[in-house]
C-alpha positions in Angstrom: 0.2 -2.3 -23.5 2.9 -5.1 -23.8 4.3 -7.0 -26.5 2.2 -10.8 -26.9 4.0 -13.5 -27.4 1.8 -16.5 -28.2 3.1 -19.7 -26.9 4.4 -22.3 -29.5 5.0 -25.7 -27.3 3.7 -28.8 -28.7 2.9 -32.2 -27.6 0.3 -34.9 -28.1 -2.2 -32.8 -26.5 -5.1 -35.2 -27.3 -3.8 -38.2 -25.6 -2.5 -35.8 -22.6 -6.4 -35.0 -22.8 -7.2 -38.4 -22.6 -4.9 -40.4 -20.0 -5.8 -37.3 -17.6 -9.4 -36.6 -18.4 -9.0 -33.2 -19.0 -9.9 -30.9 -22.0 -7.5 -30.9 -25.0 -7.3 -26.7 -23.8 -6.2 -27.8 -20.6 -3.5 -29.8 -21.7 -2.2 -26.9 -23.7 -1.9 -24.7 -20.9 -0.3 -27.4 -18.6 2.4 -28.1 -21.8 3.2 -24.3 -21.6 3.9 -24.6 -18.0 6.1 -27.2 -17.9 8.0 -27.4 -21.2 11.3 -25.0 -21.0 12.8 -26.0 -24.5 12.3 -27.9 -27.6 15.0 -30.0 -26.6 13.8 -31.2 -23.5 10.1 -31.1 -24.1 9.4 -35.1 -24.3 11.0 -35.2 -20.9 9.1 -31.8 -19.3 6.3 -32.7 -20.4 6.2 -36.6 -20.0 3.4 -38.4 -18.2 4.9 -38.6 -15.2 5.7 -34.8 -15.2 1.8 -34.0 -15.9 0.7 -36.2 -13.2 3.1 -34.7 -10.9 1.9 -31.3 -11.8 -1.9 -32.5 -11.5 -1.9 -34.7 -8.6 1.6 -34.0 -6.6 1.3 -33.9 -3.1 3.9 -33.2 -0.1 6.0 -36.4 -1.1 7.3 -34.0 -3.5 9.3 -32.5 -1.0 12.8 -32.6 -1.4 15.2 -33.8 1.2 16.2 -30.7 3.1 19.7 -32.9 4.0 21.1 -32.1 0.0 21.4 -28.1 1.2 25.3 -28.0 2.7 25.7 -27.9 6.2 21.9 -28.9 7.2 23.0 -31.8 9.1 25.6 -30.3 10.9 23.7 -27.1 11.9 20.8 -29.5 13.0 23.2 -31.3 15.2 24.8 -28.7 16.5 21.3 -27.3 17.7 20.4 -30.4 19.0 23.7 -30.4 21.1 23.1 -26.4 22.4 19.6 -27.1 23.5 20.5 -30.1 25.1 23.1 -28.5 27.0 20.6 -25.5 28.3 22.0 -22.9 26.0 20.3 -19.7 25.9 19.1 -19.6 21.8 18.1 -16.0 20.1 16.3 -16.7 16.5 17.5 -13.5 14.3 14.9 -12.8 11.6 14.2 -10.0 9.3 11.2 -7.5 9.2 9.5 -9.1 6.1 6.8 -11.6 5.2 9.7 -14.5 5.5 11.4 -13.2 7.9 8.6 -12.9 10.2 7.1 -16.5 9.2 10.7 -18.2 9.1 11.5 -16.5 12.7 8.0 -17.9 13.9 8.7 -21.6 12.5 12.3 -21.8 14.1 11.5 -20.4 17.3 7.8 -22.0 17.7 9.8 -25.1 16.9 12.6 -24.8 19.8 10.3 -23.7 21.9 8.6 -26.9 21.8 11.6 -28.9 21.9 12.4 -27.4 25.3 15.2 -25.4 24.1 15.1 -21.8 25.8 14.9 -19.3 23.0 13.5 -16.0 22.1 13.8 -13.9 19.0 14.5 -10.5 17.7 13.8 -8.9 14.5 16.0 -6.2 13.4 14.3 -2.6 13.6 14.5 -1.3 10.3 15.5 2.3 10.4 17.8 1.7 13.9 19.2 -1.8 12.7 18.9 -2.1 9.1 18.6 -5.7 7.3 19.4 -9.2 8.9 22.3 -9.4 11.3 24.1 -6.5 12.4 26.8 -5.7 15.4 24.5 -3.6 17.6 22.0 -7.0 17.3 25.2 -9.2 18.5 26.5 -7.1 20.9 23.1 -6.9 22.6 22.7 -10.6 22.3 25.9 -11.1 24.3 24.4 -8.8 27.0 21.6 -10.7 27.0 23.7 -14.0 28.1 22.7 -15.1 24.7 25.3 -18.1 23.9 23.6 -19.6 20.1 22.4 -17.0 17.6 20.4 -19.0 14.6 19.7 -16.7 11.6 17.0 -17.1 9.0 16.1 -15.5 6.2 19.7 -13.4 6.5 23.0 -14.1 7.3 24.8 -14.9 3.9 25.9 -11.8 3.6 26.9 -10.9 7.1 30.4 -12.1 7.3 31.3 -8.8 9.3 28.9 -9.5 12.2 29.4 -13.1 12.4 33.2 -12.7 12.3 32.1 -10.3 15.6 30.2 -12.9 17.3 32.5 -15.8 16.9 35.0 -13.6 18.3 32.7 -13.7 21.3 32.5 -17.1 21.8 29.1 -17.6 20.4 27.8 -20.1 18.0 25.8 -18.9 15.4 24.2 -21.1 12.6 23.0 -19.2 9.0 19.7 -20.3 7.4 19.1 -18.4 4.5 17.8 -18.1 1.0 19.5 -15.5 -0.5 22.5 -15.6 -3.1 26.0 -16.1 -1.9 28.4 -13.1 -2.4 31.0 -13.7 -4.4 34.1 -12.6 -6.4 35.5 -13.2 -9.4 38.9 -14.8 -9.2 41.9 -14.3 -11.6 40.9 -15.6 -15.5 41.8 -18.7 -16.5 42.5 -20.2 -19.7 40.1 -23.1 -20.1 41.3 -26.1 -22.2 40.6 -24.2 -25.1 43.2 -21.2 -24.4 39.7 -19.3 -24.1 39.9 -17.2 -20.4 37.7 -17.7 -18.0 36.7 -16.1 -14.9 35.3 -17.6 -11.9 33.3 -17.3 -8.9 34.5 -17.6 -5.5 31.9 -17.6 -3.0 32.3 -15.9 0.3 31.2 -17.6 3.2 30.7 -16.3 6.9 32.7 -17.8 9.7 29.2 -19.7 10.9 29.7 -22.6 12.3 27.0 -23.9 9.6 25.8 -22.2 6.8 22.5 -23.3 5.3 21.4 -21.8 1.7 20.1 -23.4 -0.8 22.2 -21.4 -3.5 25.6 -22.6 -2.1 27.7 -23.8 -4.7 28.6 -26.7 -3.1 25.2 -28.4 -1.6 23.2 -30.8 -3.7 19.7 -29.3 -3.5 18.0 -29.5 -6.7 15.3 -26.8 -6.3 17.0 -23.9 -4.9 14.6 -20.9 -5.5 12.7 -21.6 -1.5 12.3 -18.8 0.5 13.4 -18.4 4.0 10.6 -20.1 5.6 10.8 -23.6 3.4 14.7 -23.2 4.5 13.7 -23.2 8.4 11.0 -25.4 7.6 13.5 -28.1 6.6 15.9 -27.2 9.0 13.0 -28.1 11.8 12.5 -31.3 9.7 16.3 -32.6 10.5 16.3 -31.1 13.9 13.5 -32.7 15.1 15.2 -36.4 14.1 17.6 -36.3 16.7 14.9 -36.1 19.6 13.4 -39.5 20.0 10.4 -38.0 21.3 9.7 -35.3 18.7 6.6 -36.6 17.2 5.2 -36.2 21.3 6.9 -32.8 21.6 6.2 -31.3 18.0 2.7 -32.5 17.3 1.3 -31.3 14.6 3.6 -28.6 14.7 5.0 -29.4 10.5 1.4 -28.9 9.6 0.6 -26.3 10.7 3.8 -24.4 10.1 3.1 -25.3 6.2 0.9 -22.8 6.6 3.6 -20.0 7.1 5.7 -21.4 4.4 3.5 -21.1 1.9 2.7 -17.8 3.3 6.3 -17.0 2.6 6.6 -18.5 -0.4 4.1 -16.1 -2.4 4.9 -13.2 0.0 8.5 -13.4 -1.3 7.5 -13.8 -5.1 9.0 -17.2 -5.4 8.2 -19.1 -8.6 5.5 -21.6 -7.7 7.2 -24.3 -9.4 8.1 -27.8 -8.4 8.2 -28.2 -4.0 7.1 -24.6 -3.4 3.8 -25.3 -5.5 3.3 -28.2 -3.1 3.7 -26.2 -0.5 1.6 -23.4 -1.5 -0.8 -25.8 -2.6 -1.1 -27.3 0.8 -0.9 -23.7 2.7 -4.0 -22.6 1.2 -6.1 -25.8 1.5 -4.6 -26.1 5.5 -4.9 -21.9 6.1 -9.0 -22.0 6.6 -8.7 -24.6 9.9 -5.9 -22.9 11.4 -5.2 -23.3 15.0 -3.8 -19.6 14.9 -5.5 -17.0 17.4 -3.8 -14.2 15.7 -3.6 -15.8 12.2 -7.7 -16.1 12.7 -8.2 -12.7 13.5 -6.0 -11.3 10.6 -8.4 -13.2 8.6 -11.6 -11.7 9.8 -10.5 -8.4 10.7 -9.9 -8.2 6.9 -13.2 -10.0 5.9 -11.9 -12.8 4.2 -13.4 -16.0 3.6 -11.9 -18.7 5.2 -13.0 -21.0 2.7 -11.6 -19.2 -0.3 -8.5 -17.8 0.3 -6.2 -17.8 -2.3 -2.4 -16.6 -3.4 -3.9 -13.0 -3.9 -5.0 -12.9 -0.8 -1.4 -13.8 0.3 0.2 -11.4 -1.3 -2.3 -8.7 -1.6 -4.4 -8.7 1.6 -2.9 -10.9 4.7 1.6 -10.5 3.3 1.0 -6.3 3.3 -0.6 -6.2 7.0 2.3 -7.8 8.0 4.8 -6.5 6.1 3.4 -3.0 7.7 4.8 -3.5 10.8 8.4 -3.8 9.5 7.9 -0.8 7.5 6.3 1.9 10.1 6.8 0.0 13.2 8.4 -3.1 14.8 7.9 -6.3 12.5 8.1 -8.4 15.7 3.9 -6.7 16.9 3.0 -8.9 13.7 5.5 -12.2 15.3 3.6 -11.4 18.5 0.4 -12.0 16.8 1.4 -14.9 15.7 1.9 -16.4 19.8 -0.5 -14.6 21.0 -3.6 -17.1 22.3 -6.1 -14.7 24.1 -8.9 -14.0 21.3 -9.8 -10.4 22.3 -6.3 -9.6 22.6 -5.5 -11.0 19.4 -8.6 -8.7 17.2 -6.8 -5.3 18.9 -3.2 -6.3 17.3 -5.0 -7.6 13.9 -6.5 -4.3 13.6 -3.8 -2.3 14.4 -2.0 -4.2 11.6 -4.3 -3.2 9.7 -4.4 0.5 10.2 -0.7 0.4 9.7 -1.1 -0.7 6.5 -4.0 1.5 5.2 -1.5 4.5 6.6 1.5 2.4 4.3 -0.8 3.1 1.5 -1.6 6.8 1.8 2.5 7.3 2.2 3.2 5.1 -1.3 0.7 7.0 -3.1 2.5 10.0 -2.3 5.7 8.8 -3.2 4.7 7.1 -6.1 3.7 10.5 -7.2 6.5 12.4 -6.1 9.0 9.6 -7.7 7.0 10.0 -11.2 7.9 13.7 -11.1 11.8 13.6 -10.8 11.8 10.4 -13.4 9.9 13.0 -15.8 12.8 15.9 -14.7 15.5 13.4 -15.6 15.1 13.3 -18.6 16.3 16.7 -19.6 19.4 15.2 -18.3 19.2 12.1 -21.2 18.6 14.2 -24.3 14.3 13.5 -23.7 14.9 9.8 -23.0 14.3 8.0 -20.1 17.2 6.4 -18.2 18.0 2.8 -19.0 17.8 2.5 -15.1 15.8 4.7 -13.1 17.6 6.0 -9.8 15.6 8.2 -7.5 16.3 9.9 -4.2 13.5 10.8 -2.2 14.7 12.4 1.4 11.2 12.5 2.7 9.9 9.5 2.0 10.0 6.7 5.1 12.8 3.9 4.1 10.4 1.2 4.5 8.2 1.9 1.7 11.2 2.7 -1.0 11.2 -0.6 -2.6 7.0 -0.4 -2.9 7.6 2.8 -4.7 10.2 1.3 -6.6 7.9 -1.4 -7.8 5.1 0.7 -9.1 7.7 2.7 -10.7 8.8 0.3 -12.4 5.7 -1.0 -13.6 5.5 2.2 -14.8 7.8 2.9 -17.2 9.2 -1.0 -17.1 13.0 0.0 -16.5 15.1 -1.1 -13.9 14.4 1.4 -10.6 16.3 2.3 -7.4 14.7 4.0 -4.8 16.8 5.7 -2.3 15.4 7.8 0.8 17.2 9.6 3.8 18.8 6.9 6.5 18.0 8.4 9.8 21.7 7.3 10.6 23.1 9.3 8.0 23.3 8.6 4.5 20.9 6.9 2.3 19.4 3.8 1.4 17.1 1.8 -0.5 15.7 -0.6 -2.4 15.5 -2.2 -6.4 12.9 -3.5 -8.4 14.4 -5.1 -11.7 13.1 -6.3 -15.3 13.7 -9.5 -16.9 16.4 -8.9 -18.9 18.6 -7.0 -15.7 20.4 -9.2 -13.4 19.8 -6.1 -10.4 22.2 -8.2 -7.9 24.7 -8.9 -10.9 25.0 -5.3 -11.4 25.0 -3.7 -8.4 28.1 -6.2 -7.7 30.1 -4.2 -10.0 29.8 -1.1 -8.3 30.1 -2.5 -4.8 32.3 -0.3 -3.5 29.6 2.5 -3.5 28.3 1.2 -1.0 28.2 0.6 2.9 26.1 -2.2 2.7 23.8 -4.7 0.0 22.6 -7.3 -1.1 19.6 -9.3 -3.0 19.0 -11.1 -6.2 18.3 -11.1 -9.8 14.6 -9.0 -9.7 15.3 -7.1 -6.3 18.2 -5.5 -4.4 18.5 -3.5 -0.8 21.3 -1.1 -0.5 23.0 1.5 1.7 25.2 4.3 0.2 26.6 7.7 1.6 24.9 10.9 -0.1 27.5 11.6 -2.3 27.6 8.5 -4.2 24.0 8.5 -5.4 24.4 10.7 -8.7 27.8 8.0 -9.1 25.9 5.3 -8.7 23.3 6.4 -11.5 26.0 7.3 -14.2 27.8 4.1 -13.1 24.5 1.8 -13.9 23.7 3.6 -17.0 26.8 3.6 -18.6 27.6 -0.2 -18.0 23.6 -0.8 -19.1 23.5 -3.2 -22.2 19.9 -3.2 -22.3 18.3 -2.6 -25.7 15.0 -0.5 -26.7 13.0 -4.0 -26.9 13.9 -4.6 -23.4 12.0 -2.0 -21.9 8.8 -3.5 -23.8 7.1 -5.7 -21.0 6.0 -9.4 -22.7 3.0 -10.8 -21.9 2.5 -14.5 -22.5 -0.5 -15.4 -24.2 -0.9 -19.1 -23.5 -3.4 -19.2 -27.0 -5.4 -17.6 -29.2 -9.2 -18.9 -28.2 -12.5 -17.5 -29.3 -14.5 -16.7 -26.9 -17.1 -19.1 -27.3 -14.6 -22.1 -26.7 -14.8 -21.0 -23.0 -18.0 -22.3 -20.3 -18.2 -22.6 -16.4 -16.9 -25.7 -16.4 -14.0 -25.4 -18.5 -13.1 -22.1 -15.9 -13.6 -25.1 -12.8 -11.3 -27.3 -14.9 -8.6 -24.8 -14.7 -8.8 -24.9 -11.1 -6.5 -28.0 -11.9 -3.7 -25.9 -12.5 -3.7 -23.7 -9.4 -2.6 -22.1 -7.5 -1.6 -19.7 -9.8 1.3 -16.8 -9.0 4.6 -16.3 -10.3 5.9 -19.2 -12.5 2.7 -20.5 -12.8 0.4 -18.2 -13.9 -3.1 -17.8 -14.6 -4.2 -18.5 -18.4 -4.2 -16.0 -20.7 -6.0 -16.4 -24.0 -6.5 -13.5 -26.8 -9.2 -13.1 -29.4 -9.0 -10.4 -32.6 -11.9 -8.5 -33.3 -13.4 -8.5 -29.9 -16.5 -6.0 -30.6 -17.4 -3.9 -27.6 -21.2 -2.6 -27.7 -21.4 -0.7 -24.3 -20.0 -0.2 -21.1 -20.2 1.1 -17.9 -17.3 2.4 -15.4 -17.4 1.0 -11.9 -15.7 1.2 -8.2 -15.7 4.0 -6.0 -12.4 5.3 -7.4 -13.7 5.0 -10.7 -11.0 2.3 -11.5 -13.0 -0.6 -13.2 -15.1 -0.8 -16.6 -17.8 -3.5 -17.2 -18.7 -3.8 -20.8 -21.3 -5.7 -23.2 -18.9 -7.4 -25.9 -19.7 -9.7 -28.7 -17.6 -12.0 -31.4 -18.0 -13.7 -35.1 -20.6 -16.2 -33.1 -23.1 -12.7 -32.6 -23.6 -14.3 -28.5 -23.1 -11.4 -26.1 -20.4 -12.0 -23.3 -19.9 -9.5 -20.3 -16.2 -8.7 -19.9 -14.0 -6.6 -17.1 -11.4 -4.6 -17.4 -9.4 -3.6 -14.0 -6.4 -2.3 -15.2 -4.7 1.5 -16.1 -8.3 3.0 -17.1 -6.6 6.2 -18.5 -4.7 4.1 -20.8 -7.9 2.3 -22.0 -9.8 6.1 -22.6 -6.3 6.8 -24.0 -6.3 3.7 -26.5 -10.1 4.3 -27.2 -9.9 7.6 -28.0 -7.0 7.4 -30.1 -8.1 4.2 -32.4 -11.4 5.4 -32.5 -12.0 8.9 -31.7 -13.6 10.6 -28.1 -17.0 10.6 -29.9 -16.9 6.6 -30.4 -15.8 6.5 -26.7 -18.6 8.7 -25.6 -20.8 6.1 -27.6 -19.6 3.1 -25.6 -20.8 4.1 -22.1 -24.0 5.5 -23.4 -24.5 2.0 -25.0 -25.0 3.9 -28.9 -22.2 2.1 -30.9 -22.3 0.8 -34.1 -20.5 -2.1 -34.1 -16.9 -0.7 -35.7 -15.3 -0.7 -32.3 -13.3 -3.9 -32.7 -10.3 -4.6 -30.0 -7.6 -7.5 -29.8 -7.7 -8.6 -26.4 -5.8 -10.8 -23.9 -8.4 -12.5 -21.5 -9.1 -14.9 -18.9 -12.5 -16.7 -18.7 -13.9 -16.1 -14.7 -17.4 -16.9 -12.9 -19.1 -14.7 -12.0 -21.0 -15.3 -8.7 -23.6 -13.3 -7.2 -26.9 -13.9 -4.9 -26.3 -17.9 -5.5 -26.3 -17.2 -9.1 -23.3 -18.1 -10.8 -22.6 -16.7 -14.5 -19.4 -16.8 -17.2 -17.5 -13.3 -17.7 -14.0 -12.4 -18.9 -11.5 -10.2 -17.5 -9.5 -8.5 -19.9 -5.8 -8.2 -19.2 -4.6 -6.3 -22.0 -5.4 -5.2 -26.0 -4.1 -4.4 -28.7 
């Protein structure tokens, strides 16, 4: 259970109704997505800012030349494939690595230029750019190396290859290292430190985070960065639009891909581009991108972010994490049909193995965070830091994550580096800055880097138990900071809520983070039987009813021992017992958090809830 936090943002929700044709409902939910303050509300949630969010479209897009250095790393990749230079894309093993990697060197290819690509092995290579990947660029005759998705934080290895006499351009998306400079007194006598960003040697360094560009929208991932980059490349080719095709369509497919793959907030450009991913995904030209799709029995038709990030974004995230990221690239260029089903369901083994190993460490990591607290006086850390030898590297910072849903604190996972040392990943809470922090103890380490809600890191043995006193001594966070929030959009009764209402909502998609789904709550929701479903036992259907006496069907497919857990202690085991054999009397009355659904089945289509959390 979380703490609810009912959202309080007002504006003339009748006449938003009205001018857009939309319920007054509607318009609520739409004010709570765009409005960030009382102060700038008329503003955020002007006309013009609601029609944007109903009806934007691609022209949204902003111009990829405000990111520093764009135009000269386009030009100076016009030059090099003009002059025949042999071009190596360096990606990383991830979603947006792999996608971003595919856009820029799909991209060249078509432009003539002669490229190929590597993505770094994880265990051999580690993240992004490293000297063993220049070094064996150089053998290769390699003259340009073109980064994506990595490369800010690589000043070692770019410093190596510009002492080689390569060119090397940087598109990335991750923050800039920094460091803090001597204090200053401002005006005010008051000191002041600041930043100094520290740049690689590249001869163009592309990131939307640099202090000194002029992007306005700087949370894109990886793939929108390359995306763009292709945009102002393909302007100095007069005959791009013959070469390229419909190349920028279809490669909006793998930035939105990307975008929800890499968690970014769907918010202003990257909700066009999501938008406009899923609606272009179901005609793909893609051999490989096609067989993903059926080998995992989606619907062409109806894919949506989940699908993204929970079905297609794991199959080929499994390949960086227990093989070679670049058999999931491959998939991507491969054009034989047959061919293509063999490496879609190989991906997809890969990842049904992934999930077997997280389970285990999931299990393994909840046992040592339970043994550390004998070492906290019976409290939990304030952050969680956990060394698992066994465990494969690849799946630390999936372990990480569920830990961290867990007991909502931050959470390091280190395992065993099979060069020695360890390493691992960070999943972070809202009110941790993961990347601020781990900046402070820096010198721990061989290697990092990351952002506010997620870190990688490399560190020698030693240092671990360092590293975990270090974090939890400097930790300011408070006991209310470890309560999770959830954001109930309004308190609705149930009977407000009908099919079309749910297909009006279908406005506001698609829905991930930064734009979520709607969540409503209710008081007093009475539940008069249920029934537990799924193979695993992991989902409850129940018979529920409100004030109005009309019975609803609601779902719950959440933590079902904490439900039995809730049940039983509000109400007692026997009033539990009652509930699935359908005997209650009516007392057992729950506060939930809800989202209206349909319901479809045999052509038949139906209103139910799924309930997200109570209280």
């Amino acid at each position: 259970m979380a703490k609810w936090m009912v959202a309080n943002k007002k504006a003339d929700f009748d006449r938003l109704a009205s001018k857009f044709g939309i319920r007054n409902i509607t318009a609520r939910l739409i004010a709570n997505r765009l409005i960030n303050s009382r102060e700038t509300e008329a503003e955020d949630c002007s006309d013009e800012a609601v029609s944007r969010y109903l009806n934007g479209d691609l022209s949204m897009l902003h111009d990829p030349r405000r990111m520093a250095d764009m135009d000269l790393g386009a030009r100076i990749m016009y030059e090099r494939i003009q002059a025949g230079d042999k071009i190596r894309v360096i990606g990383d093993y991830d979603v947006d690595g792999i996608c971003s990697t595919y856009i820029l060197a799909r991209g060249f290819e078509l432009l003539g230029a002669k490229v190929d690509y590597v993505l770094p092995d994880r265990v051999k290579d580690g993240y992004g750019l490293s000297i063993k990947l220049v070094d064996e660029a150089l053998q290769a005759g390699i003259d340009t190396i073109i980064t994506c998705d990595n490369g800010i934080a690589a000043s070692e290895q770019i410093a190596h290859a510009k002492d080689k006499g390569m060119k090397v351009i940087v598109t990335d998306h991750h923050e800039v290292p920094f460091e803090i400079s001597e204090p200053n007194s401002d005006i005010t006598g008051n000191q002041e430190d600041s930043r100094v960003e520290i740049l690689p040697t590249a001869d163009a360094v592309i990131d939307p985070k640099r202090a000194d560009g002029d992007y306005p929208f700087k949370e894109i991932c990886g793939a929108v960065v390359a995306y763009k980059f292709m945009q102002v490349l393909s302007e100095f080719f007069e005959d791009s639009s013959d070469k390229l095709g419909n190349y920028f369509t279809e490669m909006l497919i793998y930035a939105g891909l990307a975008t929800v793959c890499d968690v970014m907030e769907l918010k202003d450009e990257n909700r066009m581009i999501v938008k406009e991913s899923l609606r272009l995904i179901g005609h793909t030209e893609n051999v490989g991108l096609r067989a993903l799709i059926h080998q995992n029995s989606l619907d062409e038709g109806k894919i949506l972010c989940y699908h993204y990030g929970f079905v297609l974004g794991p199959c080929l995230n499994a390949t960086g994490r227990l093989d070679l990221a670049e058999r999931a690239l491959k998939l991507f260029f491969e054009e034989d049909e047959n061919e293509a089903a063999m490496m879609a369901a190989n991906l997809k083994q890969l990842n049904d193995s992934r999930k077997d190993m997280t389970k285990l460490g999931v299990d393994r990591a909840i046992e040592i965070v339970e043994e550390q607290k004998a070492d906290y006086a019976g409290e939990l850390p304030k952050v969680l830091v956990i060394y698992l030898p066994d465990v494969h590297e690849s799946i630390a910072g999936i372990i990480a994550g569920k830990v961290k849903e867990k007991y909502y604190r931050p959470t390091i996972v280190l395992t065993k580096a099979a060069d020695g040392g360890a390493k691992g990943s960070g999943r972070s809470i809202d009110k941790y800055d993961m990347y601020e922090n781990l900046s402070a103890c820096k010198e721990l380490f061989t290697k990092f880097g990351g952002h506010k809600m997620a870190a990688g890191l490399s560190l020698p043995e030693e240092n671990i138990d360092i590293l975990k006193d270090r974090l939890n001594q400097n930790c300011d966070l408070a006991a209310g900071d470890f309560e999770p929030t959830l954001h109930i959009d309004m308190v609705m009764p149930l009977k407000y809520a009908d099919i079309d209402l749910v297909r009006e909502f279908e406005r506001l998609e698609p829905f991930g983070n930064g734009n979520t789904k709607p969540i409503f709550a209710q008081r007093d929701v009475v539940f008069l039987s249920g029934r537990i479903l799924g193979k695993n036992r992991n989902c409850g259907k129940y018979r529920v009813t409100d004030e109005s006496g009309r019975i609803y069907e609601m779902m719950y497919f959440g933590d079902m021992d904490k439900w039995h857990d809730y049940l039983s202690e509000k109400f007692g085991q026997d009033a539990v017992d009652d509930l699935y054999s359908g005997n209650t009397d009516g007392s057992m009355k729950v506060n939930v958090a809800y989202y209206p659904d349909i319901n479809s089945y045999q052509g038949r289509e139906s209103l139910q809830f799924v309930m997200n959390d109570f209280l």
